[in-house]
matplotlib code that plots the C-alpha trace (Angstrom):
import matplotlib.pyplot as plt

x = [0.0, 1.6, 0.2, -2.1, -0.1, -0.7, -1.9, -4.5, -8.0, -8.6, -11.2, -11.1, -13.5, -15.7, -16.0, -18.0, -19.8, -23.4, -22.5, -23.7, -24.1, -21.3, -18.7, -16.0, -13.3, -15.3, -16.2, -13.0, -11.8, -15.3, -13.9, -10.5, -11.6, -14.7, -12.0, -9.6, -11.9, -13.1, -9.6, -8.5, -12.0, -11.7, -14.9, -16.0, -17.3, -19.5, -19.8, -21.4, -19.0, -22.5, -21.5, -20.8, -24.6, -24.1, -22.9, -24.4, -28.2, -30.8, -30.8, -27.2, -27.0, -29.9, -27.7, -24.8, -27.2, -28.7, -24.8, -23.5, -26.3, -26.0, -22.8, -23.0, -20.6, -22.1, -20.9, -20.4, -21.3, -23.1, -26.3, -29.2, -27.1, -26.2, -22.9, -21.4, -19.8, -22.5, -23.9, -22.3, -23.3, -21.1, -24.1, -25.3, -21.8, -21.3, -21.0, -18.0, -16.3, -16.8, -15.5, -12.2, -11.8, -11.9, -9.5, -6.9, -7.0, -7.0, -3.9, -2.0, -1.9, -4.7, -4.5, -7.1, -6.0, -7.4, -5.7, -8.0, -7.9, -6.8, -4.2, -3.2, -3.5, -1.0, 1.7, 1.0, 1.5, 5.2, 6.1, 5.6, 7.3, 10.3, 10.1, 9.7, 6.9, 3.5, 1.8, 0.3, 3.3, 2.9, 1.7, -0.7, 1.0, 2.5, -0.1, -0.2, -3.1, -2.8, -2.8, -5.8, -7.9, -7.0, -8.5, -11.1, -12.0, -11.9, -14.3, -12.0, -13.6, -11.1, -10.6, -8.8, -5.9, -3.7, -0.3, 2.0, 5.7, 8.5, 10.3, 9.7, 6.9, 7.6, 5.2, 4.8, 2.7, 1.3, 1.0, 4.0, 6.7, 8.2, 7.4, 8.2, 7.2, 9.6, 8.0, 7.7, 5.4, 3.3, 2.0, 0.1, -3.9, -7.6, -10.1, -12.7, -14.1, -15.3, -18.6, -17.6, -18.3, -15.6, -13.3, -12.9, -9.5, -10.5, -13.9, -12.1, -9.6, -11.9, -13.7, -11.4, -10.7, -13.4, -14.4, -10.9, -10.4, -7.0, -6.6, -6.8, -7.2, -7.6, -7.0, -4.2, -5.5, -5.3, -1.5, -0.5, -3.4, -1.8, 1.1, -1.5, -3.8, -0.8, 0.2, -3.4, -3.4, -0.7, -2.1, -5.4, -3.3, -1.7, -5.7, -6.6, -9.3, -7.6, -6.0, -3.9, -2.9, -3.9, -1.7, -2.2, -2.3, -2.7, -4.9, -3.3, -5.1, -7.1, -6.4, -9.4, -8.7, -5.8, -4.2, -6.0, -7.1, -10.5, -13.2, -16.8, -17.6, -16.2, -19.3, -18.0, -17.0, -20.6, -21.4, -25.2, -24.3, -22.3, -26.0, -28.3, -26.0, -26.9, -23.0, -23.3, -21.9, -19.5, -18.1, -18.1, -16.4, -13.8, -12.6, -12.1, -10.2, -7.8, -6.9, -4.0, -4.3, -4.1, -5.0, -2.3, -0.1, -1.8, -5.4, -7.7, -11.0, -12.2, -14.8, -15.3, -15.0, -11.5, -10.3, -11.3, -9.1, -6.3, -6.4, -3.3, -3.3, 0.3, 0.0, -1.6, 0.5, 1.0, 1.7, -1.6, -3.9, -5.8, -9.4, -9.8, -13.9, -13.2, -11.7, -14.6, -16.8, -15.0, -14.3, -18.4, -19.1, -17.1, -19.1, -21.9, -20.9, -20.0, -23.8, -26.1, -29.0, -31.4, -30.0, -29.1, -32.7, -33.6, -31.0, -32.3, -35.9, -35.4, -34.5, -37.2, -40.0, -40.7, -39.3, -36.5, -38.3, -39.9, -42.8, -45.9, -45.9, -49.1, -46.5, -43.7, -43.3, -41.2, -40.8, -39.4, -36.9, -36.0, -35.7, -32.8, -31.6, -28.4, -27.3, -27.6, -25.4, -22.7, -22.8, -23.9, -21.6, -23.8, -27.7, -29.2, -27.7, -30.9, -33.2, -32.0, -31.4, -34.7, -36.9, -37.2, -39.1, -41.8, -42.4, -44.9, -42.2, -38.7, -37.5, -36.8, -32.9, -32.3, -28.5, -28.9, -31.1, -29.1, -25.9, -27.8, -30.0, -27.5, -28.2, -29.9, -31.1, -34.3, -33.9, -32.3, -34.7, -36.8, -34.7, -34.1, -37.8, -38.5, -36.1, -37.2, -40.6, -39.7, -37.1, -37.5, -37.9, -37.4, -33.6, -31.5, -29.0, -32.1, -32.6, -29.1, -28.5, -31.6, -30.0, -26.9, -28.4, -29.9, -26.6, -24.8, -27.6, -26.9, -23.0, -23.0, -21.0, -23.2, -22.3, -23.0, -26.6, -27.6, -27.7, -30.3, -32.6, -31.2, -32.2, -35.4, -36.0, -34.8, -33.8, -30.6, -27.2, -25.9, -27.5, -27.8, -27.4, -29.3, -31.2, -32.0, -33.4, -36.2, -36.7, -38.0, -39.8, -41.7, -41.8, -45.3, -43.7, -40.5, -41.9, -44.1, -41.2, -39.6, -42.4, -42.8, -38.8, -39.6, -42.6, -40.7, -37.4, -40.3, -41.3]
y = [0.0, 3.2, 7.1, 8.8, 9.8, 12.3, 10.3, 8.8, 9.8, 12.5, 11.9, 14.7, 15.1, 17.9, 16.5, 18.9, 18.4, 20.0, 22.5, 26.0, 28.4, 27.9, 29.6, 31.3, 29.1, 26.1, 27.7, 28.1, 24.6, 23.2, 25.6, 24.4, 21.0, 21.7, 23.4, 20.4, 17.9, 20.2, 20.8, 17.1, 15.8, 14.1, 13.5, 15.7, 13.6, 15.6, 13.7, 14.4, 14.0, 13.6, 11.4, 14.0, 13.9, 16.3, 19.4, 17.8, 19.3, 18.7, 22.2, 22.5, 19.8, 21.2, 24.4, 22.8, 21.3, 24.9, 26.6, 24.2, 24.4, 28.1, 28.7, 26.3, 23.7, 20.9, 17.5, 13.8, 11.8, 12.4, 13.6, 13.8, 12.1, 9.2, 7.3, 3.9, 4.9, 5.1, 5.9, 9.4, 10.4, 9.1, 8.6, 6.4, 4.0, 2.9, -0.8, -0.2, 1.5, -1.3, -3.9, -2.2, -1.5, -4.9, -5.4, -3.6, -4.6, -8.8, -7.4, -5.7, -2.0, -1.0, -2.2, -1.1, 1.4, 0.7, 4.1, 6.8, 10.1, 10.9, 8.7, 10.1, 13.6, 12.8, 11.3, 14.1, 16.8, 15.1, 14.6, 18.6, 19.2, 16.8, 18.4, 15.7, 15.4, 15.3, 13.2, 9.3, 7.0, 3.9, 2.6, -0.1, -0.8, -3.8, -5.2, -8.9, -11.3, -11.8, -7.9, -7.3, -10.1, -8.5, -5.3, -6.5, -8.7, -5.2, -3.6, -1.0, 0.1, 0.9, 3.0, 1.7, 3.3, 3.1, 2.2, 4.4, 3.1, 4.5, 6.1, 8.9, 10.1, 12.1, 13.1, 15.5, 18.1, 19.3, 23.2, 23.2, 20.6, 17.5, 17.7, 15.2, 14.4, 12.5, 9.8, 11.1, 14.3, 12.0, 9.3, 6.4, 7.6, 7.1, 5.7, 4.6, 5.7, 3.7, 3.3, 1.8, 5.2, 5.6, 8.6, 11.4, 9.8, 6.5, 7.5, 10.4, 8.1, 4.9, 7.1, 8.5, 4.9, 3.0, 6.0, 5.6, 9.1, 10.4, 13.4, 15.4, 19.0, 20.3, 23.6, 23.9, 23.6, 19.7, 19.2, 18.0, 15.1, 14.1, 11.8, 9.6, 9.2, 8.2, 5.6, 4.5, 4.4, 2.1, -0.3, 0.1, -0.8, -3.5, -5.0, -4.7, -1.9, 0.9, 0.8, 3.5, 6.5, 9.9, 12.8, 16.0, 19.3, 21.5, 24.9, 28.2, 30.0, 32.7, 35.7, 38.2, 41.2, 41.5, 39.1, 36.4, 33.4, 33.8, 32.5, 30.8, 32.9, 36.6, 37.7, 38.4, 34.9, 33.8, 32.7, 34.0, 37.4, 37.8, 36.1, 38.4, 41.4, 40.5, 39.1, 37.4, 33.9, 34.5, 37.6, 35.6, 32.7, 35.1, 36.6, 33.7, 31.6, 34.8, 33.4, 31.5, 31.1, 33.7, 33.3, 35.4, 38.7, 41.2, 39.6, 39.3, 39.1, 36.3, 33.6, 30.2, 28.7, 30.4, 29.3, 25.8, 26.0, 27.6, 25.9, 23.3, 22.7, 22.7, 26.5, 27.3, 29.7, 28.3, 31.5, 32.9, 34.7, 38.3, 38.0, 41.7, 42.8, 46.0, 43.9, 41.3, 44.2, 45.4, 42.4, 41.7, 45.3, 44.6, 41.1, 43.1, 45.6, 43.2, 41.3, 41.5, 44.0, 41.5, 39.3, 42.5, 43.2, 40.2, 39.8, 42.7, 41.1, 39.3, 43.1, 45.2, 43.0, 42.8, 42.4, 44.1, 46.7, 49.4, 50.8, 48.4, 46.6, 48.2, 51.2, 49.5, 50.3, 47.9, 50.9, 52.9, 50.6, 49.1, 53.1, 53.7, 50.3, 50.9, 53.8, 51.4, 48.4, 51.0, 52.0, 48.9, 47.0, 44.7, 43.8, 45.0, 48.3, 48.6, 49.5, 52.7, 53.6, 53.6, 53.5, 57.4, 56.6, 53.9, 55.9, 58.3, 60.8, 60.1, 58.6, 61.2, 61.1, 63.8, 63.5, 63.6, 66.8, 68.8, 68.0, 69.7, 72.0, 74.9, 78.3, 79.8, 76.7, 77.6, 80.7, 78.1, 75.9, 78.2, 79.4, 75.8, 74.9, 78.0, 76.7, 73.1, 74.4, 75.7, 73.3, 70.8, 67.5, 65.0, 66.6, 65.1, 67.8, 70.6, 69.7, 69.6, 73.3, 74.8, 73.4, 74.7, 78.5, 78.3, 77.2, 80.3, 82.9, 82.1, 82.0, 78.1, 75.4, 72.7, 70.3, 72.7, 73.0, 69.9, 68.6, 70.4, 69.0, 65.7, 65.7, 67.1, 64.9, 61.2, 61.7, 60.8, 63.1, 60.0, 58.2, 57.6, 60.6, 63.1, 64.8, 61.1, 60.3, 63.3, 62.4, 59.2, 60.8, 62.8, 66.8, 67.1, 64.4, 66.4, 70.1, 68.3, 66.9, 70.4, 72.2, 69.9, 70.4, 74.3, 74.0, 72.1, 74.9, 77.5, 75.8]
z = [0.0, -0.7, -1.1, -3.1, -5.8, -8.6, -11.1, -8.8, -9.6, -6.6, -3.9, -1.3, 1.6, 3.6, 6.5, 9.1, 12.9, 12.8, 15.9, 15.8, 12.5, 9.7, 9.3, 6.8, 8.0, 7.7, 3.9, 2.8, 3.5, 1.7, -1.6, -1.5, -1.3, -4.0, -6.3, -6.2, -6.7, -9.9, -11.2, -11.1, -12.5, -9.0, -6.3, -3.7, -0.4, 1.2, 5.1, 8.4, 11.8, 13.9, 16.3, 19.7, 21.0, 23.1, 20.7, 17.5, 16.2, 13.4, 12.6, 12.1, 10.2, 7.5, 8.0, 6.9, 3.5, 2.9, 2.9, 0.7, -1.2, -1.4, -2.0, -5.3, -3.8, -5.4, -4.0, -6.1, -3.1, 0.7, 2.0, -0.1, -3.6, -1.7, -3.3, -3.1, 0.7, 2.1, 4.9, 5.0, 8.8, 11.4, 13.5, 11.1, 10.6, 14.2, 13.3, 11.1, 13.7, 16.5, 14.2, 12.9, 16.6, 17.8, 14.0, 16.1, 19.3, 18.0, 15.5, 18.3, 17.3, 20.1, 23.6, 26.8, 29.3, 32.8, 34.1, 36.1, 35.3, 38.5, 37.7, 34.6, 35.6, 38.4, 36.0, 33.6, 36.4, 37.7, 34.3, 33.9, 36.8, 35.9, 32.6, 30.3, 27.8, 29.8, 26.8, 27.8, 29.2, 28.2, 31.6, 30.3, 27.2, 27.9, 30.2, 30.4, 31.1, 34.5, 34.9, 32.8, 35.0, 37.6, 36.4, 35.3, 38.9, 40.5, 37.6, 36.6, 33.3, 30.2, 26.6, 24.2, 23.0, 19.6, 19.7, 18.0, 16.8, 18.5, 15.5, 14.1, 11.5, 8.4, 5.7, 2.7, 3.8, 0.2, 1.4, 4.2, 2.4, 4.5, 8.4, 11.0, 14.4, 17.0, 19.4, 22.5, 21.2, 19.6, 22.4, 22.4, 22.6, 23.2, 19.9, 22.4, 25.1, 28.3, 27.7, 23.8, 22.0, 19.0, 19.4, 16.7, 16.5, 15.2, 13.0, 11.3, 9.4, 9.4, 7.1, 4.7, 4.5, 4.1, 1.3, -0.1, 0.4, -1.4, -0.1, 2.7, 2.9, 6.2, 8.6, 10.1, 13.7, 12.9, 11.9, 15.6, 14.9, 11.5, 12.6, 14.7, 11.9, 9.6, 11.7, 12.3, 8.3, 8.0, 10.9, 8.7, 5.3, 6.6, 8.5, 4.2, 5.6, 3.6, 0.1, 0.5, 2.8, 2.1, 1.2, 3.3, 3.0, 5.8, 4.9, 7.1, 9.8, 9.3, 11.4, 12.6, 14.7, 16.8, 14.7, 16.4, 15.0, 13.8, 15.6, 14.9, 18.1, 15.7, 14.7, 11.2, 11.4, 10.7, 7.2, 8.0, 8.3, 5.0, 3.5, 5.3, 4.7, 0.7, -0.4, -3.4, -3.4, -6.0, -4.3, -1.1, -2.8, -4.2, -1.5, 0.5, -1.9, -1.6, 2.1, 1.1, -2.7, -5.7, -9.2, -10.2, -8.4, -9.9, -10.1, -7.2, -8.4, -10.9, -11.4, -9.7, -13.6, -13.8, -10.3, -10.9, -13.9, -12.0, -8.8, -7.1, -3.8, -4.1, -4.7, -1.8, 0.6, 4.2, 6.1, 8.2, 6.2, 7.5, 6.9, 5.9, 5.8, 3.4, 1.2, 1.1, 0.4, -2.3, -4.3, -3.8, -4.9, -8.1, -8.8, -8.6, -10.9, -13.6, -13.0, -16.0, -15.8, -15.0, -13.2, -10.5, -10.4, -9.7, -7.0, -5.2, -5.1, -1.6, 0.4, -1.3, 0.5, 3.9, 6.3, 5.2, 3.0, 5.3, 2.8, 2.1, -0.8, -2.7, -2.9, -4.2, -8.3, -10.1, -13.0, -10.7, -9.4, -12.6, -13.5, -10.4, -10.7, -13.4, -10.6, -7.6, -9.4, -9.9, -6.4, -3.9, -1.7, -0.8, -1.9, 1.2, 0.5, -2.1, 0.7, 2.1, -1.7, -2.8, 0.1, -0.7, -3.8, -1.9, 1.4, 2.0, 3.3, 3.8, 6.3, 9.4, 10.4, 12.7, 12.3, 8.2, 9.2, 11.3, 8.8, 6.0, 7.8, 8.1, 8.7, 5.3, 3.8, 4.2, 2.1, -0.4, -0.6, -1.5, -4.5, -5.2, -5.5, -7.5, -10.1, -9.9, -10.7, -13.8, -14.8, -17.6, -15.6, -18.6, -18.3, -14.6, -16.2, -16.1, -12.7, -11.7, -13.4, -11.4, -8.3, -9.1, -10.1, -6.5, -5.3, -6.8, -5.7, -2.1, -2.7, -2.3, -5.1, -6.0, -3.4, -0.7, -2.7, -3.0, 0.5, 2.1, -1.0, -1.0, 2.9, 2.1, -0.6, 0.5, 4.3, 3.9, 3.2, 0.5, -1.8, -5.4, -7.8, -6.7, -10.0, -11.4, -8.7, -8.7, -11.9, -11.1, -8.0, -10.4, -10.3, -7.8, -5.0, -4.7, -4.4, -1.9, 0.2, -0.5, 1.2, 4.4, 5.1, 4.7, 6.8, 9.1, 9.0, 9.7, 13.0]

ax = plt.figure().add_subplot(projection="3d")
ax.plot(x, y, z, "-o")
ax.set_aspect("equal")
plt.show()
């Protein structure tokens, strides 16, 4: 039995627990994974690590579905498209587990360990203060049968713990290059618990074996478990449970603020947000295939077509990558930009109904949208950004922001409003550039340039001191609801 190798047809894994929300982490090792198994023409596994009862729920579990799902990371085999490896929930596989298990303790590469933990906590704390390695030492190792009967006649219960060789382990990371860990940092440890119940330790590689899973790409956080699983791999070769033993590659961390590993508990962490906030999944996608990987130096934004094409694992950068929000945002403002027409409008559907639309939805005008809409996809960071956009056009009045008003409200812009409206009044509303001269004419009566100008009628107008350009969108307001808005904001001056 040997390694994957390069000209082995590629089966990588996404491998999950259903606990809590998901998370951009968790999404950027599902694209790596989804984009080397679409490079190679290789398989994507898509499984469930269900089996911790206690941290493990339903609804993460359809969460998990619904993000995938979302984010177009279509998987060959797993949940819901089923596959010859079947069952692909660990909850659902305890059988295998409990037979390779009793495979390793019968072959000799798993023993039980009757030690407490009191016990072991005591040998780990003099081995500490001896300072040598505070790792399992061996203490039931070499137990023989009398020993164990005796153990067992004073109903001591036991796990069962792998043995590991006492040479060293080296491997070819494919991000980080050849790494090897010495013996004693790598000790003999737990696959099953007391009560039977299979550790993360065993079911984790049972099941990239049993799948014949060639590849392994993983975060970083679980290099110090890869020389146990190796071993446990070549005990699993040499049982005839696994063809082969993966290749690696470890994906690096990704920093949040303070330079600290990002979180699940960093709010921006939380794939939910970047949905509700309106990301598209493309712009999403893009940015976080940027944590460790580039298409090219000078190149950061691009398709998921074209990064398929482009994208080795081998290319991927090991140092820690800085999740940086401004840069998510800009990378999804420019996918927006570059969105067809239509398919913009119909991506703002889900934010101009309730309940993130504040007007009711007999007042909502799809003309008038559709009219703004080519100024809003030049200017949006993110979907949701549509709402404050246009609500001006939907509402009965604007919307009342006392900090907009007293921006704007300066001393004299009443008397320029005034002016303003006089000039709007007789402008030629099929013209934005009419509209925009009038405003400007009022502007230079009262010793004002036309930015100066402007704000008090944009604040009059929509409620806010930014939006999108101002004279288009009184055009689409019509002539009659603007003077209108124009004369509460001067009745409102005059109080």
């Amino acid at each position: 039995m040997t390694n994957a190798t390069a000209d082995t047809d590629v089966r990588v894994r996404f491998c999950p627990s259903p606990t809590g929300n998901p998370h951009v982490g968790l999404v950027r090792t599902a694209l790596f994974n989804w984009a080397y198994a679409r490079h190679t023409g290789g398989t994507l596994v898509f499984r469930i690590e269900d089996t911790d009862a206690a941290r493990d729920s339903e609804e993460s579990y359809e969460q998990l579905l619904d993000a995938m799902r979302w984010l177009g990371l279509d998987w060959d085999e797993g949940p819901e498209v089923g596959g010859p490896h079947g069952p692909y929930r660990q909850s659902q596989r305890t059988d295998s587990y409990a037979d390779i298990a009793r495979k390793l303790l019968e072959g000799g590469y798993a023993y039980p360990c009757y030690c407490t933990a009191e016990e072991l906590d005591q040998r780990r704390e003099q081995a500490r203060k001896e300072g040598r390695p505070s790792g399992y030492d061996g203490r039931c190792r070499e137990l023989t049968g009398e020993q164990i009967a005796d153990y067992e006649a004073e109903g001591r219960s036991h796990v069962v713990r792998f043995r590991m060789p006492d040479e060293p382990i080296t491997f070819t990371d494919l991000v980080r290059g050849e790494i090897t860990f010495q013996p004693e940092n790598v000790t003999d440890y737990g696959i099953l618990r007391a009560n039977g119940a299979p550790l993360y330790t065993l079911v984790n590689p049972v099941d990239d074996a049993l799948m014949d899973i060639t590849h392994v790409l993983r975060g970083e956080d679980l290099l110090s478990s890869t020389p146990r699983q190796i071993a446990l791999y070549r005990a699993l070769t040499e049982l005839g449970v696994a063809r082969r033993i993966p290749e690696f590659g470890h994906l690096p961390y990704v920093m949040g603020e303070g330079n600290k590993k990002l979180s699940k508990r960093d709010p921006q962490s939380s794939l939910n947000l970047y949905r509700e906030r309106g990301f598209l999944r493309e712009g999403l996608l893009n940015y976080l295939s940027l944590l460790g990987w580039s298409i090219s130096e000078d190149r950061d934004v691009f398709s998921m077509e074209e990064m398929v094409a482009a994208f080795d694992i081998r290319d991927v950068n090991a140092n820690p990558a800085r999740f940086d929000l401004k840069k998510c945002e800009a990378i999804n403002a420019t996918h927006l930009r570059e969105m067809a027409l239509k398919d913009f409008v119909a991506a703002c559907e889900p934010w101009l109904k309730a309940p993130y639309a504040p007007w009711d939805e007999a007042d909502f005008s799809r003309q008038a949208f559709e009219e703004l809409a080519p100024l809003a996809q030049t200017r949006l960071t993110v979907l949701s950004d549509i709402t404050d956009n246009v609500d001006f056009l939907f509402l009965e009045k604007p919307v009342e922001d006392e900090k907009s008003w007293q921006k704007a409200m300066k001393e004299g812009s009443a008397d320029l409003l005034r002016t303003a409206r006089a000039r709007l009044d007789t402008a030629d509303w099929r013209s934005a550039e009419s509209l925009k001269e009038a405003v400007l004419a009022a502007g230079e009566e009262h010793g004002l340039k036309l930015g100066k100008a402007q704000a008090p009628v944009r604040v009059a107008v929509t409620g806010r001191t930014v939006g999108l350009p101002l004279f288009e969108s009184l055009q689409v307001l019509g002539k009659d609801r603007t003077l209108e808005r124009i004369d509460a904001a001067l009745a409102k001056l005059g109080s």
